[in-house]
Structures are given as C-alpha cells and as structure tokens.
N, CA, C and O atoms as a CHARMM CRD file, in Angstrom:
* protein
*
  264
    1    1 UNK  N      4.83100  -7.21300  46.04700 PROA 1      0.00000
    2    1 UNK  CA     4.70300  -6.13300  45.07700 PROA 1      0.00000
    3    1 UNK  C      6.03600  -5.87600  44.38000 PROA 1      0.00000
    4    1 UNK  O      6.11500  -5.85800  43.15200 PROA 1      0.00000
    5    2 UNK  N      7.39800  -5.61800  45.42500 PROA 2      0.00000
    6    2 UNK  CA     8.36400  -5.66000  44.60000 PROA 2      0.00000
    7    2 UNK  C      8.62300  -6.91500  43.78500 PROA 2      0.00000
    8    2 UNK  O      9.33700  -6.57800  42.84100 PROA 2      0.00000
    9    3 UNK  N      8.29000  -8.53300  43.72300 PROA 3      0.00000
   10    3 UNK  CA     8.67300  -8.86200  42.73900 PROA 3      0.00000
   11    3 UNK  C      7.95500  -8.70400  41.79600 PROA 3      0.00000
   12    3 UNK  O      8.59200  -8.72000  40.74200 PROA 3      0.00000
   13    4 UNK  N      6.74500  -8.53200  41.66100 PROA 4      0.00000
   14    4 UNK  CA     6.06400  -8.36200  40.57700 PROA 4      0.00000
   15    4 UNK  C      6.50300  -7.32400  39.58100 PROA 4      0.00000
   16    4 UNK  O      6.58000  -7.72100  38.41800 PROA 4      0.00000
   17    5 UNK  N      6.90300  -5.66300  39.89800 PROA 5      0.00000
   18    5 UNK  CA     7.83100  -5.33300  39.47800 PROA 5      0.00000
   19    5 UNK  C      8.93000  -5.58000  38.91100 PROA 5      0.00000
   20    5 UNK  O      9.31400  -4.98800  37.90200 PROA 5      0.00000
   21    6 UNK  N      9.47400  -6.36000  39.41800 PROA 6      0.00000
   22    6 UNK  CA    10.91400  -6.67500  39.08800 PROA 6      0.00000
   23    6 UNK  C     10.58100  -7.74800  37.80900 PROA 6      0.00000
   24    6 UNK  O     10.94900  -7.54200  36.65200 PROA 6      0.00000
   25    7 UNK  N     10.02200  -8.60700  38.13400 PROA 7      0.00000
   26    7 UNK  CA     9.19600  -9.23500  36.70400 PROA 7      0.00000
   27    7 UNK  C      8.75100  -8.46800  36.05100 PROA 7      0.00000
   28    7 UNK  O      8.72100  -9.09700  34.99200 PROA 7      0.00000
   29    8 UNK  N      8.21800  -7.21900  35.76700 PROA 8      0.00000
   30    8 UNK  CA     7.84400  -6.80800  35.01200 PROA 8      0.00000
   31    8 UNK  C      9.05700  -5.75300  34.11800 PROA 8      0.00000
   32    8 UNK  O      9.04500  -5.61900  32.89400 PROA 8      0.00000
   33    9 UNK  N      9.91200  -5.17700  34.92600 PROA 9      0.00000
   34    9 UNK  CA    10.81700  -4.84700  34.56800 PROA 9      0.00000
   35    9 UNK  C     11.66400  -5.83000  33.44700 PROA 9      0.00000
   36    9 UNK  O     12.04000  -5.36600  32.37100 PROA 9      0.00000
   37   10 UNK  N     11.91600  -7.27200  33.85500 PROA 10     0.00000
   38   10 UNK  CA    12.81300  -8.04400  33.70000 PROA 10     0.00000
   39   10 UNK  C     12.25400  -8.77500  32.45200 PROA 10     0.00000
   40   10 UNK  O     13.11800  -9.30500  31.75300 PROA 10     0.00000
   41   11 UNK  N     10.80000  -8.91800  31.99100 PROA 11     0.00000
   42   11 UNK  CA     9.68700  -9.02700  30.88900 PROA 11     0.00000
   43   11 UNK  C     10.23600  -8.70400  29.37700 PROA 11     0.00000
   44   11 UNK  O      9.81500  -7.61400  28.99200 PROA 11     0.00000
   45   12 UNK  N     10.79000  -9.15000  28.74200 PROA 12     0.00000
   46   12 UNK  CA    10.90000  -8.75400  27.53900 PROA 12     0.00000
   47   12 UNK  C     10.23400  -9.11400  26.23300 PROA 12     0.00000
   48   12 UNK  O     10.64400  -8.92400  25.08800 PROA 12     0.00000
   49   13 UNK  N      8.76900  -9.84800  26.78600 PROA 13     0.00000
   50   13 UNK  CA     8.39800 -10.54200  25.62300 PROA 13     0.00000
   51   13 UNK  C      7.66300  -9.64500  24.53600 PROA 13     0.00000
   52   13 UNK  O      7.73400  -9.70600  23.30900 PROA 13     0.00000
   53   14 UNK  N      6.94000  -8.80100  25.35200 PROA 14     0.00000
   54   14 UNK  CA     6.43900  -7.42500  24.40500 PROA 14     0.00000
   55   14 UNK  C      7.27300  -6.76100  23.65200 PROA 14     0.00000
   56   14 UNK  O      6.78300  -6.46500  22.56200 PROA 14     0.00000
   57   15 UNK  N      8.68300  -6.30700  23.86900 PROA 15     0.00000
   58   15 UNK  CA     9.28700  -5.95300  23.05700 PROA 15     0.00000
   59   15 UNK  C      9.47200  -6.22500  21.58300 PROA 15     0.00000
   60   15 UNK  O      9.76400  -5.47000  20.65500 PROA 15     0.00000
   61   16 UNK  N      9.21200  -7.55400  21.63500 PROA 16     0.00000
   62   16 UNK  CA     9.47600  -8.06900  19.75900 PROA 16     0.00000
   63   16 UNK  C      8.03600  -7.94600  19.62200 PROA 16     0.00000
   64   16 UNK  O      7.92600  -8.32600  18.45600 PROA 16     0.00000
   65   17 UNK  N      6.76300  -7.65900  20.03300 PROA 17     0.00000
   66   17 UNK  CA     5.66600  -7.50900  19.27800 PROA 17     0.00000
   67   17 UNK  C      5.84300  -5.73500  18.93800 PROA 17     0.00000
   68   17 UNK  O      5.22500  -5.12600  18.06500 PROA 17     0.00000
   69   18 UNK  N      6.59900  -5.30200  19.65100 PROA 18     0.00000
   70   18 UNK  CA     6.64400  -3.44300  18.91100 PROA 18     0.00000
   71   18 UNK  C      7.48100  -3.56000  17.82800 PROA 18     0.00000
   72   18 UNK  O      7.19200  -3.02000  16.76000 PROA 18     0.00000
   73   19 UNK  N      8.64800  -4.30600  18.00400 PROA 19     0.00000
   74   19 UNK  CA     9.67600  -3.84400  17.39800 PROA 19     0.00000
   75   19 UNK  C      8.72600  -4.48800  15.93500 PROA 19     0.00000
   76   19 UNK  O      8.61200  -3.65400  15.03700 PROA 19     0.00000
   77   20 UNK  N      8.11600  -5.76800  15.68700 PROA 20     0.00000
   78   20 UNK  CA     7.60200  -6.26800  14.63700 PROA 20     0.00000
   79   20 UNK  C      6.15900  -4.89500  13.96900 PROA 20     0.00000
   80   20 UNK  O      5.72000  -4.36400  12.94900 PROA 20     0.00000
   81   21 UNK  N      6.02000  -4.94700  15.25000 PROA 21     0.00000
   82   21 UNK  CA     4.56800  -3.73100  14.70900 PROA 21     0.00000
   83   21 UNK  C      5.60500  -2.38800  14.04400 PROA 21     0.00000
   84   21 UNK  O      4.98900  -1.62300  13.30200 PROA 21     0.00000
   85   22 UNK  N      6.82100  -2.13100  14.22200 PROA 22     0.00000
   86   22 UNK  CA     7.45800  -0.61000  14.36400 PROA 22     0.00000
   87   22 UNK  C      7.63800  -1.06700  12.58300 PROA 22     0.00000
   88   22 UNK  O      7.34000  -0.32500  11.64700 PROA 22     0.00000
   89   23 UNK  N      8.22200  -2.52600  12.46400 PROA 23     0.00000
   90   23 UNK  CA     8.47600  -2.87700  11.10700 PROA 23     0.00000
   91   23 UNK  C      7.46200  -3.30200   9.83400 PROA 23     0.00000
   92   23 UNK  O      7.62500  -3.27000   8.61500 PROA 23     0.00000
   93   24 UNK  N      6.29600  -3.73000  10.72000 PROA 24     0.00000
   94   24 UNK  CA     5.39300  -3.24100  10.00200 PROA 24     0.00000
   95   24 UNK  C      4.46200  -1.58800   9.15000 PROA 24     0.00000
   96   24 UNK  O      3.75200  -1.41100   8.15900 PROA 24     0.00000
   97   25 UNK  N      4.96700  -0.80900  10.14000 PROA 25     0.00000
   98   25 UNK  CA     4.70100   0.59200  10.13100 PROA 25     0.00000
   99   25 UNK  C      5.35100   0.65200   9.05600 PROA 25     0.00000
  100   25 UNK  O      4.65500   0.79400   8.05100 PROA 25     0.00000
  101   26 UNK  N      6.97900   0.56600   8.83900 PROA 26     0.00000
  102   26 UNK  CA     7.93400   1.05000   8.18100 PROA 26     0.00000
  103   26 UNK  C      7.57700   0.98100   6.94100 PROA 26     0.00000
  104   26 UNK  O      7.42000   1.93600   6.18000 PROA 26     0.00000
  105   27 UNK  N      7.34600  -0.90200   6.55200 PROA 27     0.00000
  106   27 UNK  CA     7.02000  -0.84600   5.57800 PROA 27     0.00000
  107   27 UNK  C      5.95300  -0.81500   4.97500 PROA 27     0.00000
  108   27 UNK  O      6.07400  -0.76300   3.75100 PROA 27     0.00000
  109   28 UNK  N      4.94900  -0.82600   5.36600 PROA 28     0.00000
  110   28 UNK  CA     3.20400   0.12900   4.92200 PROA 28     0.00000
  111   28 UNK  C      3.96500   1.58100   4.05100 PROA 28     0.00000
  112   28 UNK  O      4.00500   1.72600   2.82900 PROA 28     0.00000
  113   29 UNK  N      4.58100   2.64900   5.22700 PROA 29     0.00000
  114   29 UNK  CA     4.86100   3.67700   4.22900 PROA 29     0.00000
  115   29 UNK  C      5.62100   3.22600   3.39300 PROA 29     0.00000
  116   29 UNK  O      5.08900   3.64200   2.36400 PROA 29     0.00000
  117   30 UNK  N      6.94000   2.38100   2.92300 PROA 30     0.00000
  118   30 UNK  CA     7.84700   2.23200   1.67600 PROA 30     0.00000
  119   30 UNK  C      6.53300   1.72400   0.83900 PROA 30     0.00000
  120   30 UNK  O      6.54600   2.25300  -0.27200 PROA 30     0.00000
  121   31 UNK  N      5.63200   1.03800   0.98500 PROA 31     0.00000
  122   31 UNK  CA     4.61300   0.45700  -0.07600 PROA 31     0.00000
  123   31 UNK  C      3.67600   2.46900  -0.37500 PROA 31     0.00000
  124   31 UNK  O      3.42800   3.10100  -1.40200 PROA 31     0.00000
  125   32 UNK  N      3.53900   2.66000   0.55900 PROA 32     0.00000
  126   32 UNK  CA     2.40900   3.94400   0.29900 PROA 32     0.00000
  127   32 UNK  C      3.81500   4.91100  -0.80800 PROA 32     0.00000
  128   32 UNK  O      3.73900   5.36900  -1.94800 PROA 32     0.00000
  129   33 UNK  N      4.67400   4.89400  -0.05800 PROA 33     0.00000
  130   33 UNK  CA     5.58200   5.57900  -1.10800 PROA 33     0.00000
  131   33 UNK  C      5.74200   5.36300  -2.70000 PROA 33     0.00000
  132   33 UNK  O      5.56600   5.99300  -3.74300 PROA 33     0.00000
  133   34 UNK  N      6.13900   4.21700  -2.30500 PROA 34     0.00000
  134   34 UNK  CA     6.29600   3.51600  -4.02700 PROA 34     0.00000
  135   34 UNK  C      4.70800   3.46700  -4.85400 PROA 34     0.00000
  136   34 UNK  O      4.45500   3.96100  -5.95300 PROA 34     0.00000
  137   35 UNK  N      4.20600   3.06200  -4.36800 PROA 35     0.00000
  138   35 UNK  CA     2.55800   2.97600  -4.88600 PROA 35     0.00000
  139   35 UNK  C      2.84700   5.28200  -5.29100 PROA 35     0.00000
  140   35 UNK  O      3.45900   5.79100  -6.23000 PROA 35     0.00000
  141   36 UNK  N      2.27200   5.82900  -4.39200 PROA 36     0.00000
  142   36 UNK  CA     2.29600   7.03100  -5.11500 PROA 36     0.00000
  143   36 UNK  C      3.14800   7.72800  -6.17700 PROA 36     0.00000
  144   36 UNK  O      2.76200   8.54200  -7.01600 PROA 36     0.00000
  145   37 UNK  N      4.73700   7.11500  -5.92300 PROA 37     0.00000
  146   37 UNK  CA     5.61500   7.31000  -7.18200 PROA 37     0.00000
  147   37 UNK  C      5.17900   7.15000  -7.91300 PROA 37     0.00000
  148   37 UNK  O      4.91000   8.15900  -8.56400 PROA 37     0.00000
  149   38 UNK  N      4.67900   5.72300  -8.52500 PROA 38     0.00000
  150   38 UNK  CA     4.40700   5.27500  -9.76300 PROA 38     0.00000
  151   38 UNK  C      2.87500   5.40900 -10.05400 PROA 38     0.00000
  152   38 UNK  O      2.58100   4.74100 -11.04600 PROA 38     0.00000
  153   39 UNK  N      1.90700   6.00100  -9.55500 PROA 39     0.00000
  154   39 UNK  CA     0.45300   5.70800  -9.65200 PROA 39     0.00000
  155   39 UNK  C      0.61900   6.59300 -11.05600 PROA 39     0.00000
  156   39 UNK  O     -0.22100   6.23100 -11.87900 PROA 39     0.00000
  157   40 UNK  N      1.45000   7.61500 -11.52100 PROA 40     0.00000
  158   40 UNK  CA     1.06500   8.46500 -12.92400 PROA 40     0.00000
  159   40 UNK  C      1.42600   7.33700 -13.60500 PROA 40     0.00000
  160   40 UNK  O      0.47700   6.64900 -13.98100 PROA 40     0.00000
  161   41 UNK  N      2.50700   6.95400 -13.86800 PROA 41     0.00000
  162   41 UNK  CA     3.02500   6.24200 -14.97200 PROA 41     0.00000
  163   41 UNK  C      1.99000   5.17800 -15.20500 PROA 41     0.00000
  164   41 UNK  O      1.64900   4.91800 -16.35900 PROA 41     0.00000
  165   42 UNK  N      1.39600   4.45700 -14.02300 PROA 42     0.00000
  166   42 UNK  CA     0.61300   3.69200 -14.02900 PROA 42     0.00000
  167   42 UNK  C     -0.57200   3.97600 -14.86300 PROA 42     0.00000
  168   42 UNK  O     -0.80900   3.37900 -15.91300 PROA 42     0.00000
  169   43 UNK  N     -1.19300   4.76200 -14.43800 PROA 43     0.00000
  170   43 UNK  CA    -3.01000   5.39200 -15.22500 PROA 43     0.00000
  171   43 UNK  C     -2.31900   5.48300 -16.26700 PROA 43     0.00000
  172   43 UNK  O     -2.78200   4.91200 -17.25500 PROA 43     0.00000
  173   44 UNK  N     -0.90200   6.26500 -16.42900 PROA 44     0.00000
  174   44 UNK  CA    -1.12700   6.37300 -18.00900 PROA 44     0.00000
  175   44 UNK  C     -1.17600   5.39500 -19.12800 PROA 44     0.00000
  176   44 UNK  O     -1.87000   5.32500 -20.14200 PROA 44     0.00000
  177   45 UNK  N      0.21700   4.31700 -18.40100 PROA 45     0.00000
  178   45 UNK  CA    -0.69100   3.07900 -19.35800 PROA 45     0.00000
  179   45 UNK  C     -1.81900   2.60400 -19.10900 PROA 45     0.00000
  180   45 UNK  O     -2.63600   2.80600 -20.00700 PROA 45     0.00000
  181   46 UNK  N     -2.26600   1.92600 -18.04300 PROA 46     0.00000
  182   46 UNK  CA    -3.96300   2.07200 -18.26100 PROA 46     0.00000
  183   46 UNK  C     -4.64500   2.75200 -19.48800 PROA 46     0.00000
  184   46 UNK  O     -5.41100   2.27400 -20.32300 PROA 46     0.00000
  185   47 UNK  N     -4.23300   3.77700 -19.37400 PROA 47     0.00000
  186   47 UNK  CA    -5.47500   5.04200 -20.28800 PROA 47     0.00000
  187   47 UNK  C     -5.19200   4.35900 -21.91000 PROA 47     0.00000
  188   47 UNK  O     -6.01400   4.10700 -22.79100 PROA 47     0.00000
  189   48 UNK  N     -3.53200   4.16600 -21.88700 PROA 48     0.00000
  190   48 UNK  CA    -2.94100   3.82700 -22.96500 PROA 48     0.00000
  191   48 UNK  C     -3.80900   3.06900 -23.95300 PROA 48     0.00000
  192   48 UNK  O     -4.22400   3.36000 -25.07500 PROA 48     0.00000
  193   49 UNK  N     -3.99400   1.64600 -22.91500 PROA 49     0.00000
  194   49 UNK  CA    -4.50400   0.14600 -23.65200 PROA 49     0.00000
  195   49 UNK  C     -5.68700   0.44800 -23.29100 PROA 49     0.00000
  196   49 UNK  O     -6.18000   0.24700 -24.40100 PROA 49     0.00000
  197   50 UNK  N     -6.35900   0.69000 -22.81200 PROA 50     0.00000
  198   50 UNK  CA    -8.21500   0.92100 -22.70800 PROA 50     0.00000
  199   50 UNK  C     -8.77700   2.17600 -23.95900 PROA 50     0.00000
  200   50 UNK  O     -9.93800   2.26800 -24.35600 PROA 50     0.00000
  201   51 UNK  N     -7.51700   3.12400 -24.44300 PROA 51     0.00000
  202   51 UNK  CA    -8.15900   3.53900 -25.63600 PROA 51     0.00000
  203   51 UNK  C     -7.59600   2.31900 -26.59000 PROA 51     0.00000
  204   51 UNK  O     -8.50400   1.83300 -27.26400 PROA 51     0.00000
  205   52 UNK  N     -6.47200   1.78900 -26.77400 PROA 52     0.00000
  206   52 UNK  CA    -6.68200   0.89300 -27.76000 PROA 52     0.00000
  207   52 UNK  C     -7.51500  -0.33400 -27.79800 PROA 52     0.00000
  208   52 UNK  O     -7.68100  -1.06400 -28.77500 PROA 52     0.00000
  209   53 UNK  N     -7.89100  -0.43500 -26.90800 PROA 53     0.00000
  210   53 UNK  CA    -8.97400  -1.37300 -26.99300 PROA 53     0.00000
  211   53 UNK  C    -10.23600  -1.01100 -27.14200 PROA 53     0.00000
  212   53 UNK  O    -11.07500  -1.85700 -27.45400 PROA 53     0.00000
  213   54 UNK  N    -10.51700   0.07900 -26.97800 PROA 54     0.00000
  214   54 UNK  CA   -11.76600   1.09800 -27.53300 PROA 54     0.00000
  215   54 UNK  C    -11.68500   1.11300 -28.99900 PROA 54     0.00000
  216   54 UNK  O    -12.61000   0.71500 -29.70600 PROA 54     0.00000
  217   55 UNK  N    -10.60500   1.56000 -29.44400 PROA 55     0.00000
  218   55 UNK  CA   -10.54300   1.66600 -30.50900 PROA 55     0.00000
  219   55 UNK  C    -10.64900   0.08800 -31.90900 PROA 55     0.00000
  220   55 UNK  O    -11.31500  -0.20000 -32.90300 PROA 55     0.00000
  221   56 UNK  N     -9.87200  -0.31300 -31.34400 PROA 56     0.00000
  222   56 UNK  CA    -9.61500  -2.37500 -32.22300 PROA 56     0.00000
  223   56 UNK  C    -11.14400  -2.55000 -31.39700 PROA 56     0.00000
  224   56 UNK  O    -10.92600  -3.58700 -30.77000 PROA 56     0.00000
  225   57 UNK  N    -12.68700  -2.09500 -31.00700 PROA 57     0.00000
  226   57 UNK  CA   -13.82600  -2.73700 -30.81600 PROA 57     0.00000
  227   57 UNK  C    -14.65600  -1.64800 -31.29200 PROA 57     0.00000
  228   57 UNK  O    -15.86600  -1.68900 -31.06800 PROA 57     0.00000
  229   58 UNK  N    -14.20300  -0.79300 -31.84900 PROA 58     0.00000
  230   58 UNK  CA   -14.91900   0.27600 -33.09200 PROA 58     0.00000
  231   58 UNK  C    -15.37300   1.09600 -32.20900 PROA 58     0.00000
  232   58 UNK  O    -16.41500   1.61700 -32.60500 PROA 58     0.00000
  233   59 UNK  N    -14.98500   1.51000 -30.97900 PROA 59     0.00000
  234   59 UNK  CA   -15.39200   2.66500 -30.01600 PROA 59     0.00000
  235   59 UNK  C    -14.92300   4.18900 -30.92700 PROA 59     0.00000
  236   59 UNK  O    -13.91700   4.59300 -31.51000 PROA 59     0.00000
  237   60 UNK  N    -16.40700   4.73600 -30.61500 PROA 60     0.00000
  238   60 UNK  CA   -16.33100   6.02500 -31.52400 PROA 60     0.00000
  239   60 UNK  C    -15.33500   7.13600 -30.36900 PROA 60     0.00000
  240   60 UNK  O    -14.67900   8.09700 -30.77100 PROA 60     0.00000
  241   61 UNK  N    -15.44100   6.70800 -28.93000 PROA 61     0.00000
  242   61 UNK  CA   -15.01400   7.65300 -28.74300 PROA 61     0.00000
  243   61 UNK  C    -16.42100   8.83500 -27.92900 PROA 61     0.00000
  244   61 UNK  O    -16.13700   9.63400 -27.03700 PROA 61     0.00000
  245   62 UNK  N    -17.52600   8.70600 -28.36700 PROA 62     0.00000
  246   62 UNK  CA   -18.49900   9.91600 -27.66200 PROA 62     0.00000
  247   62 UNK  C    -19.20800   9.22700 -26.56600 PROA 62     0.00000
  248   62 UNK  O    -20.20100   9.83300 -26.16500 PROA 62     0.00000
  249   63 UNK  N    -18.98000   8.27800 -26.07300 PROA 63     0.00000
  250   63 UNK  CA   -19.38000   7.92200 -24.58700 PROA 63     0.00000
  251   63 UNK  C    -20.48700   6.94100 -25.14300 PROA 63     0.00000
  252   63 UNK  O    -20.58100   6.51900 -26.29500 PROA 63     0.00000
  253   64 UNK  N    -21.51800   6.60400 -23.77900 PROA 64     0.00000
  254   64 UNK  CA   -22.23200   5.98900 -23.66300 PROA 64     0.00000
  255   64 UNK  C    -23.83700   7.00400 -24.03300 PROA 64     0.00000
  256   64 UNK  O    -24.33300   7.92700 -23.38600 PROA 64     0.00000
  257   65 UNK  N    -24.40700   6.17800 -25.65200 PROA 65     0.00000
  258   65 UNK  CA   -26.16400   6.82500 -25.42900 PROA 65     0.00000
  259   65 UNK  C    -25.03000   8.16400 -26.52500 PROA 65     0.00000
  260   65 UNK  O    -25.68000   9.20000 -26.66100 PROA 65     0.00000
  261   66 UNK  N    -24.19200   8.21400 -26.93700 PROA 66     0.00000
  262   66 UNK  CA   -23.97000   9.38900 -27.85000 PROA 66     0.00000
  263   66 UNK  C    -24.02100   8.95500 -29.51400 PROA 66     0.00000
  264   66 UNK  O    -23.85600   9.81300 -30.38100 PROA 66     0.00000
C-alpha cells in the first residue's frame, strides 16, 4: 500500500493534462472576450452591406408581402 502511494505521489503525468486543460480555459475566455468587444462594430458592418445590397437589388425597404 505504501508503494502504491508513493507512486502515486511521485506520478506526474496528469499534471500536463490540467495545466493544458487550465490553458485551454484561458484561452476560450480571451476568444469570448474579444468576440464580445467587437460583436457591435461587427453587426454594424453587417447591417452596413446587407442594406447596400438591398438597396443595388431595388429593395424597397417594407419587408417581405409589403
């Protein structure tokens, strides 16, 4: 029993699967961060070029069935 312990103590191979999972964590939030910074600027061009392209395909503008 004590060596099994002591092997287990002495075990370091799990360690680099946290430390990799801890760095995965990290950077999920820097992506969730940056993604929410920029999501306005983003839609707004979106909105930008989807009215001009509404517009250069003769979109009136009153929706769909108006």
């Amino acid at each position: 029993m004590r060596e099994l312990v002591r092997r287990f103590v002495r075990d370091e191979s799990g360690a680099t699967a946290i430390e990799y999972g801890m760095i995965l964590g990290l950077m999920f939030l820097v992506i969730l961060g940056a993604v929410q910074a920029f999501a306005g600027s983003g839609t707004g061009i979106f909105n930008t070029a989807m009215s001009a392209l509404n517009a250069a395909m003769g979109g009136g503008g009153g929706g769909e069935g108006a």
